[in-house]
C-alpha positions, 0 to 999 in steps of 0.5 A, spaced: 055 876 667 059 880 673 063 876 678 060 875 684 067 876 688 067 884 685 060 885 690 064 881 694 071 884 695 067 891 694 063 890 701 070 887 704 073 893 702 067 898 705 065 893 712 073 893 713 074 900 712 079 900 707 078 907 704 084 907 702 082 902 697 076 906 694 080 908 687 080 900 685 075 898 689 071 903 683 075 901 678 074 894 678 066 895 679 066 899 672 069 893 669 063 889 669 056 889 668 054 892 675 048 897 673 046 899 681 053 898 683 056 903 678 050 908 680 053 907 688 060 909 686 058 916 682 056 918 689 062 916 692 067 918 686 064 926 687 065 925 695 072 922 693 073 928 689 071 932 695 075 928 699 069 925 704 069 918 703 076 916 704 076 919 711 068 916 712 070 910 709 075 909 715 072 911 720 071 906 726 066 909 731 059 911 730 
């Protein structure tokens, strides 16, 4: 059963953006049995790769 601190601290890193730490942040999701959350971190590993997410991740204006 996966951890309810995993969704917790995932959405702490993205709502506090701390883009920095994406890279763990993934790491820990695919740890667990988090089928949604592992198809949502795809899409940012290829932004990652990209070099998008960090920067969005940390953006603070809208």
């Amino acid at each position: 059963m996966p951890s309810p601190g995993t969704y917790a601290r995932f959405g702490q890193m993205l709502t506090q953006l701390q883009g920095d730490q994406l890279p763990q942040g993934i790491k820990a999701v695919r740890a667990e049995d988090l089928p949604r959350l592992h198809a949502f971190v795809n899409g940012l590993e290829r932004e990652l790769a990209a070099d998008q997410c960090i920067a969005g991740v940390r953006r603070r204006e809208l």
